[in-house]
C-alpha positions as CSV (number, residue, x, y, z in Angstrom):
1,X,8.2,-18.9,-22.9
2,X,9.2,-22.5,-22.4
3,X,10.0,-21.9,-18.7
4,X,6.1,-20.5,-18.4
5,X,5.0,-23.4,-20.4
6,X,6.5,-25.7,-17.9
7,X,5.1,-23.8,-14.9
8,X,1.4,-24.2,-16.2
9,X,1.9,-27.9,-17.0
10,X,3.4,-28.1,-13.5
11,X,0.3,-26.6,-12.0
12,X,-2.5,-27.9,-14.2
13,X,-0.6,-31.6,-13.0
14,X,-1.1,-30.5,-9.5
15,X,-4.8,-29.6,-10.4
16,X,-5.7,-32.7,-11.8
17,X,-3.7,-34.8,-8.7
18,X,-5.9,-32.4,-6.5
19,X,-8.8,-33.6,-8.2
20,X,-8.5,-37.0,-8.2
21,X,-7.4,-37.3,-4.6
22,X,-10.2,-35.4,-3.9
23,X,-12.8,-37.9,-6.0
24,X,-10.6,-40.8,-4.4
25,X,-11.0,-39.5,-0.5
26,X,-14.9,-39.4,-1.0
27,X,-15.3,-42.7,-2.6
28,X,-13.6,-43.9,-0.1
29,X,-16.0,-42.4,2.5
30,X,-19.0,-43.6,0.8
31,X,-17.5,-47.0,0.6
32,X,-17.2,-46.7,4.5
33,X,-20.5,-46.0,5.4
């Protein structure tokens, strides 16, 4: 069960990276134009 745990913490982390490089990249090109 912990080994599970681990794995949906793992990819929930991913997830949120995901996420924020995603809200990061498109500030960015905002900021550009």
């Amino acid at each position: 069960v912990l080994q599970r745990l681990k794995h949906v913490q793992r990819l929930f982390l991913q997830n949120a990276i995901a996420n924020l490089n995603l809200i990061l990249r498109s500030k960015l090109f905002v900021a550009k134009q």
